[in-house]
C-alpha positions as CSV (number, residue, x, y, z in Angstrom):
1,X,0.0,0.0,0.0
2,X,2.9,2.2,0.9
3,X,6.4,2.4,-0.6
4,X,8.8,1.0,1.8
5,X,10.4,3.1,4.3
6,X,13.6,4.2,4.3
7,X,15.8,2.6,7.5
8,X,17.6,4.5,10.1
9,X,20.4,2.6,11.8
10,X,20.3,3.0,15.7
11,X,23.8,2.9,18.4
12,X,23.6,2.4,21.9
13,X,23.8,5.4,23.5
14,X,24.5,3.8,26.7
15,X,23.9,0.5,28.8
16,X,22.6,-0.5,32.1
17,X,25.4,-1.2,34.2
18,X,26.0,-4.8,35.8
19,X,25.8,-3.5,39.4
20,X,22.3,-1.6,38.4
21,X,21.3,-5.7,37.0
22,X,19.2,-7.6,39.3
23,X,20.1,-11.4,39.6
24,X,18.2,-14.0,41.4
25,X,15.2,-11.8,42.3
26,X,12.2,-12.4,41.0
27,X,9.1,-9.7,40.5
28,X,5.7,-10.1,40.4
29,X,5.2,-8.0,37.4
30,X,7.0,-10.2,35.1
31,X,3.4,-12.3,35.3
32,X,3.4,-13.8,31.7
33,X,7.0,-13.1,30.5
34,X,9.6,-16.1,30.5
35,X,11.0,-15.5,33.6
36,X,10.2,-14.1,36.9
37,X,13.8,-12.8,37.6
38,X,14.3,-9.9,35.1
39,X,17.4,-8.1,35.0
40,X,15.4,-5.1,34.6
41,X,12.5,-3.9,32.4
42,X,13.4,0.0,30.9
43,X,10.5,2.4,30.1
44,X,9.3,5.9,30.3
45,X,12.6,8.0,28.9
46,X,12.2,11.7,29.5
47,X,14.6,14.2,29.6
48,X,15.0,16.9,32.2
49,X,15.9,20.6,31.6
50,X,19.5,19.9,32.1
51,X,19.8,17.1,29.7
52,X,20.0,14.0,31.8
53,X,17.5,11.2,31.0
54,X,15.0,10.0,33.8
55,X,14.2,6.1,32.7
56,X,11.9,3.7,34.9
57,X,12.5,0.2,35.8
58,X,9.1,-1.3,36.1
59,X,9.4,-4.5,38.4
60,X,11.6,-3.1,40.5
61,X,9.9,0.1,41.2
62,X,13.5,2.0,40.2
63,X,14.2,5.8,38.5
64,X,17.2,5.8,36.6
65,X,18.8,9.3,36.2
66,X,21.2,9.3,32.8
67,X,23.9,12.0,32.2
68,X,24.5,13.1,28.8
69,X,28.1,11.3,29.1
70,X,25.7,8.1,29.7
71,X,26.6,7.6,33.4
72,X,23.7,6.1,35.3
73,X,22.2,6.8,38.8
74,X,19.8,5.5,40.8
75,X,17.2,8.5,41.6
76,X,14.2,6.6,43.5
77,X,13.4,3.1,44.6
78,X,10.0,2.3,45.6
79,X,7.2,0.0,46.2
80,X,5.8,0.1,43.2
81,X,5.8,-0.5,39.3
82,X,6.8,2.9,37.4
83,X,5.9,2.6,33.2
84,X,5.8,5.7,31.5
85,X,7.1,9.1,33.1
86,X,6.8,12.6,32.0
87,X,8.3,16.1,33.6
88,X,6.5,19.0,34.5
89,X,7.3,22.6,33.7
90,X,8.1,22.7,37.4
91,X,10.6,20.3,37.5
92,X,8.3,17.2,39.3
93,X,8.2,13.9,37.4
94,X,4.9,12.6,37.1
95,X,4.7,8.4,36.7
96,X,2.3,6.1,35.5
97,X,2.9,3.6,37.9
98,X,0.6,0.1,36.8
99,X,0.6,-0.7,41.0
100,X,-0.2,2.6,41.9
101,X,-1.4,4.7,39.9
102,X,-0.1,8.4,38.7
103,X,2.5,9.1,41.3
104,X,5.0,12.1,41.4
105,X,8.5,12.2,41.9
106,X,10.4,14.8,43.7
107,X,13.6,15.2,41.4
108,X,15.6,16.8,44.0
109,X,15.1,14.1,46.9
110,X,14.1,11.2,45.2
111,X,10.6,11.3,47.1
112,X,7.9,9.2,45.2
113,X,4.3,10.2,46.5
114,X,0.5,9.6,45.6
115,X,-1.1,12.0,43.1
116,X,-4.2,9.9,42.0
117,X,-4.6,6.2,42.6
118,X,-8.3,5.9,42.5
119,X,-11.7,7.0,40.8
120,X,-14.6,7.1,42.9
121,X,-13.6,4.6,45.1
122,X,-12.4,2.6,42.3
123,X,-8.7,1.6,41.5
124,X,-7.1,1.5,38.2
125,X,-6.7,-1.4,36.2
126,X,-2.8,-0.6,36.4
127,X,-2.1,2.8,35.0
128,X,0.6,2.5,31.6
129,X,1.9,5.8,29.8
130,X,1.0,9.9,30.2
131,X,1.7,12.9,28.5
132,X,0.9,16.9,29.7
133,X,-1.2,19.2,27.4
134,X,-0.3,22.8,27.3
135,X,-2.6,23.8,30.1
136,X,-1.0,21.5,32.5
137,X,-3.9,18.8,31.8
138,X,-2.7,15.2,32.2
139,X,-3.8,12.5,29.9
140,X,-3.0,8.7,31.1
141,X,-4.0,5.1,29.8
142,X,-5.4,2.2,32.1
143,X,-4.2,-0.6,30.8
144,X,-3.9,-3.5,33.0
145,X,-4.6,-7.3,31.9
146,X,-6.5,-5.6,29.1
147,X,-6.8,-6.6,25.4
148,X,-8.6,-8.8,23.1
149,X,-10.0,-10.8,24.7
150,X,-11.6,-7.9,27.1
151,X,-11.6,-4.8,25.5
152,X,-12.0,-3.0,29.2
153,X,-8.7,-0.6,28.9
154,X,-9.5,3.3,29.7
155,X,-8.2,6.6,28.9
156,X,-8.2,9.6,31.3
157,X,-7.7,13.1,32.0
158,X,-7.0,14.9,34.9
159,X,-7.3,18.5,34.4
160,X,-5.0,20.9,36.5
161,X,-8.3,22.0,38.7
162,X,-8.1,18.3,40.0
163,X,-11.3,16.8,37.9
164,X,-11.0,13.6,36.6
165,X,-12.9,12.6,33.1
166,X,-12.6,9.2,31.7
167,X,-12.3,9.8,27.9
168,X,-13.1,6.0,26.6
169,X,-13.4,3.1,28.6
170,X,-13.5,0.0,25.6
171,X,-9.7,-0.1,24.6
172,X,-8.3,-3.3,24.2
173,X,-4.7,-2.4,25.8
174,X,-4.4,1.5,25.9
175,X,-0.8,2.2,26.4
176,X,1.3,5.4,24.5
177,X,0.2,8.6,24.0
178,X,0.4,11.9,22.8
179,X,-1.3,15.1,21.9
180,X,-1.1,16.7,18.3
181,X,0.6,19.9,18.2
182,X,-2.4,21.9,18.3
183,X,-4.1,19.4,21.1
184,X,-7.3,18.8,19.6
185,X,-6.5,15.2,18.7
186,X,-5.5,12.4,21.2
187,X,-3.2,9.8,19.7
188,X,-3.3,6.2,22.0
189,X,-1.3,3.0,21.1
190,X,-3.5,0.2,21.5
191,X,-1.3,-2.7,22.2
192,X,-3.2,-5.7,21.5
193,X,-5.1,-4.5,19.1
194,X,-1.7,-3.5,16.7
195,X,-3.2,-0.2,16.5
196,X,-2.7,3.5,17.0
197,X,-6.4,5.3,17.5
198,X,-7.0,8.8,16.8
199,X,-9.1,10.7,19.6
200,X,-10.8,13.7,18.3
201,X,-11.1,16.2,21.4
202,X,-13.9,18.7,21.2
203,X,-14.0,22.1,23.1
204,X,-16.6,20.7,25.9
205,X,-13.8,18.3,27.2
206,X,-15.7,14.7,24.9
207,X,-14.5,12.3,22.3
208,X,-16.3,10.7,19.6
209,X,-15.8,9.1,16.2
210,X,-12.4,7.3,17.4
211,X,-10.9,6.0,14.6
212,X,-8.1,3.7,13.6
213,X,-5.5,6.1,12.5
214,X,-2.6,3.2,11.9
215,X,-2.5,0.0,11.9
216,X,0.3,-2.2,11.9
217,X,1.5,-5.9,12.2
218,X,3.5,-8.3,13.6
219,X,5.7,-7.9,16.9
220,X,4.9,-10.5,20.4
221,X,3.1,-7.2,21.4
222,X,2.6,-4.0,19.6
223,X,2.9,-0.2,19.4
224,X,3.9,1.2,22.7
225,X,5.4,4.3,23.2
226,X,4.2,7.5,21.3
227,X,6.4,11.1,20.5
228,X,5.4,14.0,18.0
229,X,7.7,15.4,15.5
230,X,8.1,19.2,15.2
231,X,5.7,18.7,11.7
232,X,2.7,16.8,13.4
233,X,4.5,13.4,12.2
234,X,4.1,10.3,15.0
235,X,7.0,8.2,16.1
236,X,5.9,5.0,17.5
237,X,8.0,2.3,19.1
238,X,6.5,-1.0,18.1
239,X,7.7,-3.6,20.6
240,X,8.2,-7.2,20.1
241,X,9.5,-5.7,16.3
242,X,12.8,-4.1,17.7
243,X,11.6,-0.7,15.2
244,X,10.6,2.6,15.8
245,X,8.1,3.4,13.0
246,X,8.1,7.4,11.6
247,X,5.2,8.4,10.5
248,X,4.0,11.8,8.6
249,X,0.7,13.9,9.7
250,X,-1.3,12.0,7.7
251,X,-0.2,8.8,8.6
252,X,2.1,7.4,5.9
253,X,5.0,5.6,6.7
254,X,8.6,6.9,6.4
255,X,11.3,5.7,8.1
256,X,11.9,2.8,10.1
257,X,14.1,3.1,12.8
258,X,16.1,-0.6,13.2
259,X,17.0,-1.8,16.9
260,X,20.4,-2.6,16.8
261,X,19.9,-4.7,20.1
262,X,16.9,-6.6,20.8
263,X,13.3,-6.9,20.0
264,X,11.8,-4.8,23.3
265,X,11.2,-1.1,21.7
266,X,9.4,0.1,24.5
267,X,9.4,3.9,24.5
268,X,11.0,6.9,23.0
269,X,11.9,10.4,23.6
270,X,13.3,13.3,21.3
271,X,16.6,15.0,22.5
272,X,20.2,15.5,22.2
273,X,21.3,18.9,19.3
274,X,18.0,20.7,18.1
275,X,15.9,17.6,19.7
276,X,17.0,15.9,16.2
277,X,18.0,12.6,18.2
278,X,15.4,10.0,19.2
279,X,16.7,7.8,22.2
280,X,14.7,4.3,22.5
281,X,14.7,2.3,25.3
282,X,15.2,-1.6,24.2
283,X,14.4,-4.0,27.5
284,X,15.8,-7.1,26.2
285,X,19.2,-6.2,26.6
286,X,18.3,-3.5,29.1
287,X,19.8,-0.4,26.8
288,X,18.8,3.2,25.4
289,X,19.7,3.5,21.8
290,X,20.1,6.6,19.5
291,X,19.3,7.3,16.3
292,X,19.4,10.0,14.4
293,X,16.5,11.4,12.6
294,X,15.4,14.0,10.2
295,X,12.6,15.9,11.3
296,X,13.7,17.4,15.4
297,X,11.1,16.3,18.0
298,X,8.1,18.5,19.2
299,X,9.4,20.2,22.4
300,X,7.3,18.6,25.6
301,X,5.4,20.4,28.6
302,X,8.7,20.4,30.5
303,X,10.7,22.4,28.0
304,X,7.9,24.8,26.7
C-alpha cells in the first residue's frame, strides 16, 4: 500500500550497568514473560531541563537518572511498578505507575508520593503511559490485563483543577500517548489491538468518532510508546519488532528506525542537538539507543 520506508540505523547510546542488573530476584510483574527474575525492564525516557535522562524500571519500582556522558544513577526506589514518566514545567516527574497509579516524583530528593490512585472509590486497572497538554492537563491510559479478549482498557484526563474525566473506557490495551501539536486530537497506542487510535477532542472536554489512524502488524506485542515530530509526524516504538516506526501527519510511513539490540522497543523520547536525536529504550538487553533522525522532536510540557 505504501512504498517501503527508508531505514535509520540505531547505536547504543548507553547501557545499564552490571551492578544496576538484578540477579536472582524475581518480581511479580513479570506475570506472563519467560522469567520471573528480570534483569530489569526499561521504560518511560524523558529528559530533564538539564539534559540527563530519567528512565523507569518497572518490576523493580527503580528511577534511573542518565547523564548526557551516559553515566547512570539510581534516583528513586520504591514500592511500586513505574511505566511511563513525564516532567512537569516545574521540574516534578509525574509516573504512571501500573501498582499505583499516577505518582510524582520529587527530582531533588528522590521522594515518590500519591497523586491519583483511584476513581470514585475505584482503582485503576494498572495505569501504563502519560503525556501533559499545554494547560497543565494530564492525559494517562489504564491498561492492566486488558486486550482482546476484554476490551475493558480506559483513557483519562485529569485537568489541572483536579477533575477527573474518563475519555473511553472499551480499549483493548491503551498504552502510548500523545497530543497533536495543536491538542485537539488524542493519539493512543493500543497494544493488543496492533493499533494506534485517533481521539478527536472537542471544546466541551468529549470524544467521539475514534478511529483507527494506523494499523500495523506483527511484533509479540505491539505499538507502545508514542512522540510528536516538530511537523505533526508520529514516532511509535512498536515492541516485540525491535523498530521505531516514523510516520508523517497523515499517517504514511517513512522511516523505520532498526533496533540494533533486541526486539523490546518500548518507548521513545526526542533529545540531544536541536531535539533531532530519538533515544529508545530496548528491555531485552536493558539499553537506550540513538538514532538520528530527520525531522527534530516536538518540544514537551517540560521544556515549553
Amino acid at each position: 500500500m505504501f512504498a517501503p520506508p527508508k531505514e535509520i540505523a540505531t547505536t547504543v547510546f548507553s547501557r545499564l550497568p552490571d551492578r544496576l542488573r538484578m540477579k536472582n530476584r524475581a518480581s511479580g510483574w513479570a506475570f506472563g514473560k519467560d522469567t520471573a527474575q528480570l534483569h530489569s525492564f526499561l521504560e518511560g525516557p524523558s529528559f530533564d531541563r538539564a539534559g540527563n535522562l530519567l528512565v523507569t524500571d518497572i518490576p523493580y519500582g527503580r528511577i534511573f537518572r542518565v547523564t548526557p556522558q551516559g553515566e547512570w544513577s539510581v534516583l528513586a526506589e520504591y514500592d511500586g511498578w513505574p511505566n511511563g514518566l513525564k516532567i512537569h514545567r516545574d521540574g516534578r516527574a509525574f509516573i504512571a505507575d501500573h501498582r499505583r497509579g499516577i505518582m510524582q516524583l520529587d527530582t531533588a530528593t528522590g521522594a515518590v508520593t500519591p497523586v491519583l490512585q483511584e476513581v470514585r472509590r475505584e482503582g485503576f486497572k494498572g495505569t501504563n503511559d502519560l503525556v501533559f497538554a499545554s494547560n497543565g492537563d494530564l492525559y494517562f491510559t489504564d491498561q492492566g490485563q486488558t486486550g482482546l479478549q476484554d476490551p475493558s482498557g480506559r483513557v483519562f484526563r485529569l485537568r489541572a483543577s483536579g477533575q477527573v474525566d474518563c475519555l473511553l473506557d472499551n480499549i483493548p490495551s491503551p498504552n502510548g500517548l500523545v497530543l497533536s501539536p495543536d491538542e485537539k486530537v488524542l493519539y493512543v497506542a493500543v497494544t493488543r489491538a496492533n493499533q494506534v487510535w485517533r481521539l478527536p477532542l472537542h471544546p466541551d472536554g468529549t470524544t467521539s468518532k475514534v478511529g483507527a489512524f494506523i494499523t500495523l502488524s506483527g511484533g509479540h506485542s505491539g505499538p507502545d510508546g508514542l512522540a510528536m515530530d516538530s511537523q505533526g509526524g508520529l514516532a511509535v516504538a512498536h515492541c516485540g519488532l525491535g523498530v521505531v516506526w516514523l510516520f508523517d501527519r497523515l499517517g504514511q510511513p517513512a522511516f523505520r528506525v532498526q533496533s540494533c539490540e533486541g526486539l523490546s522497543t518500548t518507548n521513545i523520547a526526542f533529545g540531544g542537538p536541536d531535539n533531532r536525536s530519538l533515544f529508545i529504550t530496548e528491555s531485552d538487553s536493558g539499553s537506550i539507543l540513538r538514532a538520528e533522525v530527520p525531522v527534530a522532536g516536538r518540544a514537551m510540557y517540560s521544556h515549553a
